[in-house]
Backbone as CSV, one residue per row, in Angstrom:
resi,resn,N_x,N_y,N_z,CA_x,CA_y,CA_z,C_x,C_y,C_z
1,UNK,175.288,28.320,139.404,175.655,27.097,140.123,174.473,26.143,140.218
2,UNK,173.492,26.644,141.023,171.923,25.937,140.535,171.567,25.289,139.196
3,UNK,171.918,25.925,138.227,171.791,25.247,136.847,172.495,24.413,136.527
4,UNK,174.089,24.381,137.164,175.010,23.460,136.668,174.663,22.094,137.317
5,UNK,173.957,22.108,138.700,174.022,20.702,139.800,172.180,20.473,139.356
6,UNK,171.420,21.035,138.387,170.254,20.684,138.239,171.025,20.202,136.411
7,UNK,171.901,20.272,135.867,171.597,19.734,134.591,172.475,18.139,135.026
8,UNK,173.463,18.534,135.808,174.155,17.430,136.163,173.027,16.105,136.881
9,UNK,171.936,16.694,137.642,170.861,15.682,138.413,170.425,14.974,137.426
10,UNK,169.971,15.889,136.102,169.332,15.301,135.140,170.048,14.813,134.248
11,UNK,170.797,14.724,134.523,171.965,13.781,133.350,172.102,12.636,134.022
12,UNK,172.288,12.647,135.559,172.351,11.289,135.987,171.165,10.654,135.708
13,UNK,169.598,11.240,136.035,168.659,10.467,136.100,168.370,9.683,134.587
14,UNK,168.945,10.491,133.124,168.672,10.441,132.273,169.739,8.818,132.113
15,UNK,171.018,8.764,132.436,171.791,7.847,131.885,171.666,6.430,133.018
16,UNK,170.468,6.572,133.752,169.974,5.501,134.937,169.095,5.442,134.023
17,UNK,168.127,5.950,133.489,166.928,5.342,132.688,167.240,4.907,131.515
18,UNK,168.334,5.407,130.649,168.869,4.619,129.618,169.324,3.511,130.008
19,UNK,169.897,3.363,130.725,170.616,1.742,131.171,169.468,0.997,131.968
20,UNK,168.516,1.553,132.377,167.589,0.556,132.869,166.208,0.114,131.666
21,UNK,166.153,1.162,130.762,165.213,0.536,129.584,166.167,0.154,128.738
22,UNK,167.151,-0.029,128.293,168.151,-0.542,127.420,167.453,-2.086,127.237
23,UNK,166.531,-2.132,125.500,166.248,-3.611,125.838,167.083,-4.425,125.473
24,UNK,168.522,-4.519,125.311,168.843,-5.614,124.858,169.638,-5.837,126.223
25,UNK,169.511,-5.686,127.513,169.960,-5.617,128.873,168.884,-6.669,129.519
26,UNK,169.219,-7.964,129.965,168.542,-8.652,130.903,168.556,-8.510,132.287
27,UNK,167.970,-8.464,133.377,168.159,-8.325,134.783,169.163,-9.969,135.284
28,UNK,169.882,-9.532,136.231,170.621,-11.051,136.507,169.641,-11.890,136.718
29,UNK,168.627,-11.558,137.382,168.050,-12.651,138.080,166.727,-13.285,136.934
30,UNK,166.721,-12.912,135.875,165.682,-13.706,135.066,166.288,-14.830,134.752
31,UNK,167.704,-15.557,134.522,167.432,-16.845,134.520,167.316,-17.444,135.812
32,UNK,167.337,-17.081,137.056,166.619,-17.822,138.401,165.693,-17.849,138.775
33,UNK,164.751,-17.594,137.808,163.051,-17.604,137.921,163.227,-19.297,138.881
34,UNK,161.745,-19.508,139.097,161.538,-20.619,139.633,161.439,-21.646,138.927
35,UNK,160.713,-21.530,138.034,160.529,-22.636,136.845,162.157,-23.226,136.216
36,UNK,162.550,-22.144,135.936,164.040,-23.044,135.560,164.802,-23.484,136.482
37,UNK,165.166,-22.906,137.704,165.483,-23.569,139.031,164.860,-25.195,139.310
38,UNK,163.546,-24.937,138.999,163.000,-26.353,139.487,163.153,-27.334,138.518
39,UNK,163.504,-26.764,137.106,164.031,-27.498,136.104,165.270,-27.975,135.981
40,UNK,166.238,-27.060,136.331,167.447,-27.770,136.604,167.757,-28.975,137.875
41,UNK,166.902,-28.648,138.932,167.079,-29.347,139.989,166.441,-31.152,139.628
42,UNK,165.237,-30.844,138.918,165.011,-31.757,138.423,165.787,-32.663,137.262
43,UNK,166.153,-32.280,136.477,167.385,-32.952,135.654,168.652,-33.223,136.264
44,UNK,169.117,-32.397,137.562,170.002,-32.834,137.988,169.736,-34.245,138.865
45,UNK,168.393,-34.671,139.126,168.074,-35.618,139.830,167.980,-36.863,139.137
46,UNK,167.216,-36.042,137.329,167.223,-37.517,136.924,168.283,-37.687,135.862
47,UNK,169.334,-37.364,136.143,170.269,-37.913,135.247,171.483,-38.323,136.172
48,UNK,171.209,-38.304,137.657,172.076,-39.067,138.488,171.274,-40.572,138.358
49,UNK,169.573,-40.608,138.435,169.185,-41.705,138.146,169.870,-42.705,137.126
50,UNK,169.480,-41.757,136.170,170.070,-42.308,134.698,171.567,-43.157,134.488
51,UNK,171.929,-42.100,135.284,173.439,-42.900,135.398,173.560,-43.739,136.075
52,UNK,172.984,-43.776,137.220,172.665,-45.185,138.322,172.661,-46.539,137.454
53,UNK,171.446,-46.227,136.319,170.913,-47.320,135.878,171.716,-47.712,134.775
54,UNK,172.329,-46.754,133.851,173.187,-47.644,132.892,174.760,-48.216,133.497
55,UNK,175.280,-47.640,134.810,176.111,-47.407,135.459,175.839,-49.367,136.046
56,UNK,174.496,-49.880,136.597,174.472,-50.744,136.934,174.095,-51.526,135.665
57,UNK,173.684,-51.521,134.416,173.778,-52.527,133.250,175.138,-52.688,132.840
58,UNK,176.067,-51.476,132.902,177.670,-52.296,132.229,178.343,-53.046,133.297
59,UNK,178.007,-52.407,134.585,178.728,-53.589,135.345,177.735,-54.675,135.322
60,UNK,176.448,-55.481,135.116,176.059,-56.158,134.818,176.542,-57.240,133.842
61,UNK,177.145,-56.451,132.607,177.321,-57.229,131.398,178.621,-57.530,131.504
62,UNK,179.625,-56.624,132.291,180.767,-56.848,133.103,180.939,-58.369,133.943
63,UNK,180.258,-58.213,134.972,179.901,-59.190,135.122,179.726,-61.004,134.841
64,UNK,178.650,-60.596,134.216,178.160,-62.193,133.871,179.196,-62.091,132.318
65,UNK,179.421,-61.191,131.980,180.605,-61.987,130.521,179.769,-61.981,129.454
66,UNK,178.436,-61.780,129.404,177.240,-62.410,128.558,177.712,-61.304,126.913
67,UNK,177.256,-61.722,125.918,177.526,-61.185,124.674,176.435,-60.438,124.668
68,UNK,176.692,-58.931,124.399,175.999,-57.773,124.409,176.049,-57.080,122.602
69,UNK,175.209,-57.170,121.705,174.236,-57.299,121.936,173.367,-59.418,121.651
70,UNK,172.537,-59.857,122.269,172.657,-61.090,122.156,173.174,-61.937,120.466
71,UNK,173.404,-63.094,121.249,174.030,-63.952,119.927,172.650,-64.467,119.455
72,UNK,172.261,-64.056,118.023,171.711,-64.719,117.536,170.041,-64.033,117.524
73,UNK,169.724,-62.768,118.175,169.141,-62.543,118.457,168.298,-61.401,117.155
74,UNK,167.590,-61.375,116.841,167.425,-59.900,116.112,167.318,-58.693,116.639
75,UNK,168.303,-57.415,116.344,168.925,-56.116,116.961,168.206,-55.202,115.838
76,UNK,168.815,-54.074,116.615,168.501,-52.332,115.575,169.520,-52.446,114.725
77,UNK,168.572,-52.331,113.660,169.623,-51.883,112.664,170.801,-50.639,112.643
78,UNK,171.693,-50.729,112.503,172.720,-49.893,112.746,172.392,-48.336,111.888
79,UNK,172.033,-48.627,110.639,171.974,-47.263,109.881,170.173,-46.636,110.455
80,UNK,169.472,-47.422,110.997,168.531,-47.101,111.790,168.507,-46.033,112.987
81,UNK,169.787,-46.764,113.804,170.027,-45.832,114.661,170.439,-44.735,114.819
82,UNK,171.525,-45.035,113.637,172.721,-43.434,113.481,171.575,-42.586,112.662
83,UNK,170.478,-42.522,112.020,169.412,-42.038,110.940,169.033,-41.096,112.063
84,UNK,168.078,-42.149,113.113,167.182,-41.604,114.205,168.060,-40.515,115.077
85,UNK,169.778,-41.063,115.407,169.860,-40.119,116.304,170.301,-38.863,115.660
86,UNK,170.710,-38.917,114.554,170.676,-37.721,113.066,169.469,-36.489,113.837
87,UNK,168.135,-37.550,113.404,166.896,-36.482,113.435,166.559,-36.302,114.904
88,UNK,167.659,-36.756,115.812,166.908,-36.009,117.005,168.034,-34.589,116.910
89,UNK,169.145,-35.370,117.158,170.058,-33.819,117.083,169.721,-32.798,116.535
90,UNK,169.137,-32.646,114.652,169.113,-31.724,114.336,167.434,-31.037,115.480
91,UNK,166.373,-32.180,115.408,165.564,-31.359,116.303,166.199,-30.240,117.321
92,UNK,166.977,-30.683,118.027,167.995,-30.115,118.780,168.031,-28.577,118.741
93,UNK,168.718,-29.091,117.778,169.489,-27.836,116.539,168.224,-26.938,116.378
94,UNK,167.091,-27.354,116.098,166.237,-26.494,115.355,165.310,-25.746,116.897
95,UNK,165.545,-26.252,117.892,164.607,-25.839,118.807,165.925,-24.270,119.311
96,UNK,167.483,-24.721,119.265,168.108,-23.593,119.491,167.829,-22.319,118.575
97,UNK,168.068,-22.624,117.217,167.483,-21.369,116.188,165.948,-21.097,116.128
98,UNK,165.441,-21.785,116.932,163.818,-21.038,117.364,163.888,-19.762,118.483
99,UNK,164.890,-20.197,119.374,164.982,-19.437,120.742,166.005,-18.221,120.147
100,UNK,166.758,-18.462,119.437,167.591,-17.120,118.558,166.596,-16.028,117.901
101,UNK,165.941,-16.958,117.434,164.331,-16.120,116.256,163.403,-15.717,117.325
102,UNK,163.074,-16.481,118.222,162.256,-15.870,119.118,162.681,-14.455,119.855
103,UNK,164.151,-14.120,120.296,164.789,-12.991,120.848,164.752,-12.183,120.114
104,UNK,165.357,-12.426,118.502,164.763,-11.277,117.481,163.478,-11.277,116.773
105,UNK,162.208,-11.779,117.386,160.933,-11.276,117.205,160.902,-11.735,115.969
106,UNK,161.199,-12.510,115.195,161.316,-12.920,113.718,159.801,-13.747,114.164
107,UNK,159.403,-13.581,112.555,158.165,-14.577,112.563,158.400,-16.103,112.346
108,UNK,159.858,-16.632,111.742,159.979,-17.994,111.946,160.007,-18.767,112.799
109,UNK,160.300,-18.092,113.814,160.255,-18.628,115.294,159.084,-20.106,115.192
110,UNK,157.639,-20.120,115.281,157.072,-21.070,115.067,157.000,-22.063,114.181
111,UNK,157.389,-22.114,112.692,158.246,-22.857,111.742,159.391,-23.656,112.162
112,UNK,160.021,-23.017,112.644,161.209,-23.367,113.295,161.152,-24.629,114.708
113,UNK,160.101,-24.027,115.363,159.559,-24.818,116.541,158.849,-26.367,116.257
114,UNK,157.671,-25.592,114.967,157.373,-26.948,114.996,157.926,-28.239,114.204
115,UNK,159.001,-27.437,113.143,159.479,-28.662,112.621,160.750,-29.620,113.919
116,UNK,160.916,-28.532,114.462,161.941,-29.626,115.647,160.748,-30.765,116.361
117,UNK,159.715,-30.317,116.733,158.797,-31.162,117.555,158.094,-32.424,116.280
118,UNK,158.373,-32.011,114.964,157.963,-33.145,114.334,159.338,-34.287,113.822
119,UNK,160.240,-33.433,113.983,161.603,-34.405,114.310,161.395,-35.324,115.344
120,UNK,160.749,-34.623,115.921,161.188,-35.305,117.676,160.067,-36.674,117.806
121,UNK,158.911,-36.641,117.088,158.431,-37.345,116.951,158.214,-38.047,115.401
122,UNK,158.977,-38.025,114.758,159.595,-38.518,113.715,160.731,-39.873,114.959
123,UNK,161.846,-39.459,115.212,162.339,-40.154,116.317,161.399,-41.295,116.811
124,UNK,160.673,-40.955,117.383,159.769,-41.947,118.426,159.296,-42.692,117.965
125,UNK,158.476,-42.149,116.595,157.733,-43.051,115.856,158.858,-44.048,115.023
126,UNK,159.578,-43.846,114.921,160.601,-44.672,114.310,160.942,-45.663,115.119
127,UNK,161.756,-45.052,116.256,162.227,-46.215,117.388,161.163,-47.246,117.486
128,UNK,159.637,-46.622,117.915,158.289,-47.659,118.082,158.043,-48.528,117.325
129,UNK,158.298,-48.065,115.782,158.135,-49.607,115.140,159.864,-49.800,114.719
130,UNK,161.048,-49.811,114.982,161.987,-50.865,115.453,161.351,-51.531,116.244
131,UNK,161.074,-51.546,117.578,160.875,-52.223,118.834,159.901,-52.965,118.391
132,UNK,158.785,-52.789,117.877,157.435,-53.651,117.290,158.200,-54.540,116.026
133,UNK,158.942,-53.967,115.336,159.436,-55.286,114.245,160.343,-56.067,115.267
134,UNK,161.279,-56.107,115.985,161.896,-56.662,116.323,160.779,-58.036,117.388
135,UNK,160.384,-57.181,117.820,159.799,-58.274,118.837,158.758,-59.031,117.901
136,UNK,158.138,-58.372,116.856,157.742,-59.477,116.055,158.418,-60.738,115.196
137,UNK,160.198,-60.647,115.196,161.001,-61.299,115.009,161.328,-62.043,115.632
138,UNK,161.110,-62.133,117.057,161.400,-63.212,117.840,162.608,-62.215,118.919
139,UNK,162.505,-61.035,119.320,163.486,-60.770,120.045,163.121,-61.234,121.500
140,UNK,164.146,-61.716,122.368,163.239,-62.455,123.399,165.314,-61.816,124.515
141,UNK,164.939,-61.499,125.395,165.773,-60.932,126.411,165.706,-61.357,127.472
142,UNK,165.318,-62.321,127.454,164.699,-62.542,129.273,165.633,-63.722,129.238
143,UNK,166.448,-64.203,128.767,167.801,-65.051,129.447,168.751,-64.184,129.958
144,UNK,168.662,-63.057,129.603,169.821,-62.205,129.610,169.908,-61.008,130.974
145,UNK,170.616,-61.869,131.881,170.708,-60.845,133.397,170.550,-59.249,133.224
146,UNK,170.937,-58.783,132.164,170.759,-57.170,131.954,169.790,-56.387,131.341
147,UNK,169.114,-57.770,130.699,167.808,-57.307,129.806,166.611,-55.968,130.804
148,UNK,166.607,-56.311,131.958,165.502,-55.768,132.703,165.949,-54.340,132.673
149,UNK,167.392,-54.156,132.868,167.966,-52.533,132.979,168.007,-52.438,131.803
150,UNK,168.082,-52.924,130.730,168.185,-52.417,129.459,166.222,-51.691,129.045
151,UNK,165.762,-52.341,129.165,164.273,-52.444,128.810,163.822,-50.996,130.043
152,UNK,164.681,-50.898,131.155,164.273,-49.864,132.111,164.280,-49.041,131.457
153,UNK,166.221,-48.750,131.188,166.551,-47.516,130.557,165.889,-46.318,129.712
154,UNK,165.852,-48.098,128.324,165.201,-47.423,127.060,163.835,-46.688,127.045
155,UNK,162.940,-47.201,128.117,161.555,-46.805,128.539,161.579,-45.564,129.270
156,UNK,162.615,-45.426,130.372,163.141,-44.076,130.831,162.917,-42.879,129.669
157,UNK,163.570,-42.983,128.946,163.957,-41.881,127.576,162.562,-41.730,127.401
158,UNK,162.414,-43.117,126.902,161.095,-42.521,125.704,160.419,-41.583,126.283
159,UNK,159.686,-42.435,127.631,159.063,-40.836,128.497,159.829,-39.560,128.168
160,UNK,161.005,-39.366,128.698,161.914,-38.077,128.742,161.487,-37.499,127.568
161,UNK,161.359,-38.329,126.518,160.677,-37.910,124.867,159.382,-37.445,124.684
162,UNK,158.517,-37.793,125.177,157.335,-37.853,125.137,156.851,-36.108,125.858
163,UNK,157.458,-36.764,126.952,157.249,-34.876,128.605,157.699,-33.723,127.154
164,UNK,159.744,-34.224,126.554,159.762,-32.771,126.532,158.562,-32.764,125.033
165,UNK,158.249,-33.497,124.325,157.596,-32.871,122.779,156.450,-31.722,123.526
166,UNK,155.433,-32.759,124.802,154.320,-32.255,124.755,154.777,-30.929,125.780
167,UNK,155.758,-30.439,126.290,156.563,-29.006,126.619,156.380,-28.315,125.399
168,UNK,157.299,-29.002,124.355,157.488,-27.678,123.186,155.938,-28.244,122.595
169,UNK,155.728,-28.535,122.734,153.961,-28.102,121.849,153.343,-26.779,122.624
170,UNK,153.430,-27.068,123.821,152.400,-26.075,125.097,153.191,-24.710,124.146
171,UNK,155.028,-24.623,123.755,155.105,-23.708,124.114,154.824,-23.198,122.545
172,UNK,155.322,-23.820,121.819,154.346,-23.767,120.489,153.445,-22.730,120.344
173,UNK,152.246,-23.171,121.153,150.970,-23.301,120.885,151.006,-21.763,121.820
174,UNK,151.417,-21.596,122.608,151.154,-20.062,123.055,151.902,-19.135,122.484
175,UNK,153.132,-19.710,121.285,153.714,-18.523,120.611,152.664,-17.492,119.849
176,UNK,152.818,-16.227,119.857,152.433,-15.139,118.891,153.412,-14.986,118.117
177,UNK,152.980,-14.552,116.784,154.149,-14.006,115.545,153.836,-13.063,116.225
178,UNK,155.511,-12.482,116.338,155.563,-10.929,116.997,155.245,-10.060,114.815
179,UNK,154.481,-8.911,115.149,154.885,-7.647,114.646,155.286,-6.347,114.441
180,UNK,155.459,-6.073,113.363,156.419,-4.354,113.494,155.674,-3.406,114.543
181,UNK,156.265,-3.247,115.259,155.701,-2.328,116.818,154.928,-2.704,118.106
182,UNK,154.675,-3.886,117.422,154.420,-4.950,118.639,155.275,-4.963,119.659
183,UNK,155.047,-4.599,121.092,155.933,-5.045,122.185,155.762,-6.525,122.462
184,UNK,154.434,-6.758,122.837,154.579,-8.552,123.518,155.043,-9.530,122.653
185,UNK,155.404,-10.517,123.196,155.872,-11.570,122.509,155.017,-12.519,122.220
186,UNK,153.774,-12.435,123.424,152.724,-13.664,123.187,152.394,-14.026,124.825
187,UNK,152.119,-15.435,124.676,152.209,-15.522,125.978,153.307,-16.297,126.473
188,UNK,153.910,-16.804,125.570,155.502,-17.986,126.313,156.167,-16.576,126.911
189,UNK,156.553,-16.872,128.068,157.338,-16.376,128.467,159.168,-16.356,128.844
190,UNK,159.800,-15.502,128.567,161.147,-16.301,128.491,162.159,-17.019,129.686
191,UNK,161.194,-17.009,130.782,161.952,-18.246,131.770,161.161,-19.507,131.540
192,UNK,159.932,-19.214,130.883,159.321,-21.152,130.243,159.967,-21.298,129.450
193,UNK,160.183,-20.549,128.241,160.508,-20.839,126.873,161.925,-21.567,127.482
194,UNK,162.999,-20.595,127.922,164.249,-21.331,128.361,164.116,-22.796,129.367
195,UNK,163.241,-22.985,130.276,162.853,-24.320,130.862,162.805,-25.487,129.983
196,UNK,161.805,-24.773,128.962,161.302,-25.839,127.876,162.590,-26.319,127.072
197,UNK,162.977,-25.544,126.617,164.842,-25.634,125.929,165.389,-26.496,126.616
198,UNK,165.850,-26.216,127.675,166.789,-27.120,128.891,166.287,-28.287,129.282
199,UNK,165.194,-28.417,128.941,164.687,-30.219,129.320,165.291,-30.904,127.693
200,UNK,164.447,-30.052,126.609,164.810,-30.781,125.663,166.202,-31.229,124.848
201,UNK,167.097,-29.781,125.493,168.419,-30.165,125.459,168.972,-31.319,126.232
202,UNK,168.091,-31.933,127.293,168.635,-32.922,128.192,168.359,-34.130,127.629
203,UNK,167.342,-34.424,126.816,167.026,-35.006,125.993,167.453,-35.505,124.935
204,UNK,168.093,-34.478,124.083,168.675,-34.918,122.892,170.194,-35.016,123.278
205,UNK,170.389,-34.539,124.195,171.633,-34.371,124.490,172.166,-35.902,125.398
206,UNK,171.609,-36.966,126.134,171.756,-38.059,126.480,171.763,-39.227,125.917
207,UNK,170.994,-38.797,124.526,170.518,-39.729,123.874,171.780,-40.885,123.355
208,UNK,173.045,-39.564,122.966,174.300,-40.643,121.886,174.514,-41.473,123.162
209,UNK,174.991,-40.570,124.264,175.411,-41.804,125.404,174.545,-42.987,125.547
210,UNK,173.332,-42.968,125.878,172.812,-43.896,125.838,172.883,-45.047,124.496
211,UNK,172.580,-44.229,123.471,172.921,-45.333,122.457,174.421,-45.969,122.303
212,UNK,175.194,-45.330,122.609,176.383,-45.725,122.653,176.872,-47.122,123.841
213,UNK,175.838,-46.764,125.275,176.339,-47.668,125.961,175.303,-48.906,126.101
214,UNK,174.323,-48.716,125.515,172.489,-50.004,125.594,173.265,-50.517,124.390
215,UNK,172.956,-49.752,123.003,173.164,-50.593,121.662,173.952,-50.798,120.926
216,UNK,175.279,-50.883,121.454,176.070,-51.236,121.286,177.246,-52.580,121.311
């Protein structure tokens, strides 16, 4: 009887330690780290902003009646825009199949990373000289009651652009190529790595709306 309630003890303890080292098992509470908490709270703040502000340019243009985008004025080129917002999405795209490669320890993981962050500033640098040719064309906005929220907006982003690249660089830059028997991953850890994701998803992910409702 002793033997039967001592193999049975050790069978329980044995199938508690399998299910608690089981690595492909996350604890609930690793995505409520703090960092992503304070990340979500923060995007939830500024994209009520966000909406504030384009929310008050259409009723603006509502408004005064005024022809959006101006008459006569020099604009973004159309295949410009749909190009740029092309290469942010796929950045997008490429920062998700980093975080896939990163879970399976693959060495592309950083390949993967940094070509999204040179998308991303591929993007910027593009938009920057639109905005520099145009205004060297004579673009001039300041008759136009909505110009100031428009000029807010667009300046809004870019920052939003700017925060998440130099995020995925930090996290970049502390990736290790995992190898065969290697436990650590490096030093990103996976409630930054996911922080870093979730800003930049907020990012690429606002962007059509916005272009859809500024340049249009």
């Amino acid at each position: 009887m002793f033997e039967n309630l001592a193999r049975e003890g050790a069978s329980r303890v044995n199938d508690r330690n399998v299910v608690a080292l089981r690595p492909g098992r996350r604890p609930r509470g690793a995505f409520l780290k703090q960092g992503i908490v304070s990340m979500l709270i923060f995007l939830i703040f500024d994209a009520m902003i966000l909406a504030g502000m384009v929310g008050a340019f259409m009723l603006t243009r509502l408004a005064t009646g005024d022809a959006w985008p101006p008459v006569g004025q020099p604009w973004f080129p159309p295949v410009l825009m749909v190009s740029t917002t092309v290469v942010l999405l796929a950045s997008g795209v490429l920062v998700f199949l980093a975080a896939r490669a990163w879970e399976n320890r693959e060495p592309r993981t950083g390949p993967l990373l940094l070509s999204a962050i040179a998308l991303g500033v591929s993007f910027l640098l593009c938009q920057g000289a639109a905005w520099v040719t145009l205004f060297r064309r004579g673009l001039v906005l300041s008759s136009v009651p909505q110009a100031d929220l428009f000029y807010l907006v667009a300046a809004t982003h870019a920052v939003h652009v700017i925060g998440g690249l130099i995020f995925l660089a930090v996290a970049w830059r502390r990736l290790r190529p995992p190898r065969e028997g290697q436990q650590p991953r490096g030093l990103l850890s996976t409630s930054g790595f996911l922080a870093v994701r979730i800003l930049w998803y907020f990012v690429v992910g606002v962007w059509p709306a916005l272009y859809l409702c500024l340049y249009i």
